[in-house]
Residue frames as qw, qx, qy, qz and C-alpha x, y, z in Angstrom:
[[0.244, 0.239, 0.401, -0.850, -1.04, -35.44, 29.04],
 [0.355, 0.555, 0.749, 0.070, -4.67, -36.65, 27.85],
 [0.042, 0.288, 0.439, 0.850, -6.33, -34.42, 24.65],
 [0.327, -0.707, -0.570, -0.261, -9.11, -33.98, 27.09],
 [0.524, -0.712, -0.241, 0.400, -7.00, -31.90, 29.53],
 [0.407, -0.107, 0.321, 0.848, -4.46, -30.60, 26.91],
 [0.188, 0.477, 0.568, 0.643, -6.92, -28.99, 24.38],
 [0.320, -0.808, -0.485, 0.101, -8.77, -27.06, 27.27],
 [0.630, -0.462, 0.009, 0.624, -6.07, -26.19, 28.58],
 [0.454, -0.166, 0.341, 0.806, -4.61, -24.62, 25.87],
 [0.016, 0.652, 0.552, 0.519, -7.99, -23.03, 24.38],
 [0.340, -0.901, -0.261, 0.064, -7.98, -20.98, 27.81],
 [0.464, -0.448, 0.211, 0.734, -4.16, -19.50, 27.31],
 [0.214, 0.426, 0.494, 0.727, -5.47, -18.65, 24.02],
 [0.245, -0.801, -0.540, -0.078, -8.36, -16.73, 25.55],
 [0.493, -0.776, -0.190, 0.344, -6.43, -15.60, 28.06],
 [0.550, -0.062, 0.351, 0.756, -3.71, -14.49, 25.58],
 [0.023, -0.527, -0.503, -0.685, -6.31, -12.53, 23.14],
 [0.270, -0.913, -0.284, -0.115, -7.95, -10.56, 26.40],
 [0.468, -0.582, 0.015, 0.665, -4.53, -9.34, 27.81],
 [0.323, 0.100, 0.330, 0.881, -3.73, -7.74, 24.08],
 [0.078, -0.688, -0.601, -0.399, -6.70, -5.93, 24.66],
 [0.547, -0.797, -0.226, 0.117, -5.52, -4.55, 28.03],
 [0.612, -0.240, 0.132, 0.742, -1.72, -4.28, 27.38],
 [0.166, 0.726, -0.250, -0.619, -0.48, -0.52, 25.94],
 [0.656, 0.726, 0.071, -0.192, 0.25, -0.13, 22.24],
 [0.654, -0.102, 0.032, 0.749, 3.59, 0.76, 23.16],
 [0.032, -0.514, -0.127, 0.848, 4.61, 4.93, 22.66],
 [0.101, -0.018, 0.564, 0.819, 3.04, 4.78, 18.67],
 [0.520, -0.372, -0.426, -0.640, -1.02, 3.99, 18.26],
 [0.459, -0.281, 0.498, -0.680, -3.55, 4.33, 21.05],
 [0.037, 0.122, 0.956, -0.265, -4.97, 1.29, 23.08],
 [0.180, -0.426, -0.816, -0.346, -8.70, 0.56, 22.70],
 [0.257, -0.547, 0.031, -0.796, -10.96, 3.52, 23.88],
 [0.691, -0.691, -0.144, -0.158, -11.25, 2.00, 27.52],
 [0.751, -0.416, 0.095, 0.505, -7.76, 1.38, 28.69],
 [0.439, 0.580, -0.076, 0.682, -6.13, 4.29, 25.88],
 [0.260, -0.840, -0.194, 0.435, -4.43, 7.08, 26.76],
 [0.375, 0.903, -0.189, -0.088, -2.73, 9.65, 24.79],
 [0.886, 0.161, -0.254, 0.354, 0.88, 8.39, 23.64],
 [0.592, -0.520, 0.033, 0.615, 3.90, 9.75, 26.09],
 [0.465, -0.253, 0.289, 0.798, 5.48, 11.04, 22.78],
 [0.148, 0.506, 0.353, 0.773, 2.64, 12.89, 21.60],
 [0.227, -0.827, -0.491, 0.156, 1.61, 14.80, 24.14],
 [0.398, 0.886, -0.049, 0.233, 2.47, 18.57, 23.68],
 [0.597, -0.726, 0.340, 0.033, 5.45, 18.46, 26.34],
 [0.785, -0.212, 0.446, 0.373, 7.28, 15.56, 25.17],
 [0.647, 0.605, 0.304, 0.352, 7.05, 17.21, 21.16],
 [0.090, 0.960, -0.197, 0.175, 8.43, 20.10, 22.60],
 [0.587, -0.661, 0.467, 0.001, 11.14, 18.52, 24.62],
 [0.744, 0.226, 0.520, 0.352, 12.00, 16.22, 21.09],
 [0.614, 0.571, 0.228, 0.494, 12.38, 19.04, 19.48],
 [0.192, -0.974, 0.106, -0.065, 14.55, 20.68, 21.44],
 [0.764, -0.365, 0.500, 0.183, 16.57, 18.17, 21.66],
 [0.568, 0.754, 0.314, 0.104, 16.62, 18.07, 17.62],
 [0.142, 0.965, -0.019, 0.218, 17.50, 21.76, 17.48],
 [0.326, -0.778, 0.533, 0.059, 20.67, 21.56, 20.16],
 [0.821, 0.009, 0.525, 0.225, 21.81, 17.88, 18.39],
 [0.678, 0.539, 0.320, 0.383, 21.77, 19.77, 15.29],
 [0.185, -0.982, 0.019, -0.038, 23.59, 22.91, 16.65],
 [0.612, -0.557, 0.560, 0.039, 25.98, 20.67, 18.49],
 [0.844, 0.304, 0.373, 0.237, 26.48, 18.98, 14.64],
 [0.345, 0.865, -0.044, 0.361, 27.15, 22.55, 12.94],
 [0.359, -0.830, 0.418, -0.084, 29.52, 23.61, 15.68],
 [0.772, -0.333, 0.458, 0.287, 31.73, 20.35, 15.48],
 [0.746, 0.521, 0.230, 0.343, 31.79, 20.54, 11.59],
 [0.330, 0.888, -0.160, 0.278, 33.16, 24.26, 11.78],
 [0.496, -0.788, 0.361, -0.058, 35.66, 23.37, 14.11],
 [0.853, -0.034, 0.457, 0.249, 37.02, 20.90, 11.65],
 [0.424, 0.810, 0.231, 0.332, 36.53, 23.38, 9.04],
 [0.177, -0.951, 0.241, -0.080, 38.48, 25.93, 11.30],
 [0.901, -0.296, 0.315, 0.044, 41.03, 23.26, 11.85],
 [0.751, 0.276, 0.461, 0.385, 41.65, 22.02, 8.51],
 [0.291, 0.849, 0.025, 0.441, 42.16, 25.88, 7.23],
 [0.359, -0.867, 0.342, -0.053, 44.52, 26.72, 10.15],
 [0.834, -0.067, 0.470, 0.282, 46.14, 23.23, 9.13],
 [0.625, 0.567, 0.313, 0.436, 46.40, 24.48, 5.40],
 [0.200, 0.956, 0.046, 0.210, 47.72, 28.24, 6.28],
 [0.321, -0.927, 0.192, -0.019, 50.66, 26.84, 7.76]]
């Protein structure tokens, strides 16, 4: 391919590369540029409650298994 078709060529995918990251999300961590942002998914107050509910019953659902091992292992040992 000639350097007079290639070099164009490939200066407009650049372009065109460097305006989509301007347009694409952030992903769920830091907001997009003040025309296309919006607030992330996972901070909005909903989702922080719903993470940390989830939290709270994971770690619930941690203590419960342990004492059942704990209940276990001492029902193991008193007989």
């Amino acid at each position: 391919m000639p350097d007079r078709i290639f070099m164009p060529l490939m200066a407009l995918i650049g372009l065109a590369m460097i305006a989509f990251s301007l347009v694409w999300p952030q992903g769920y961590g830091d907001r997009s540029p003040p025309p296309w942002g919006t607030v992330p998914i996972q901070q909005t107050p909903e989702m922080r409650a719903k993470i940390q509910r989830e939290k709270d019953a994971a770690a619930l659902r941690e203590q419960q298994a342990r004492q059942q091992v704990s209940d276990a292992r001492a029902a193991e040992a008193g007989q």
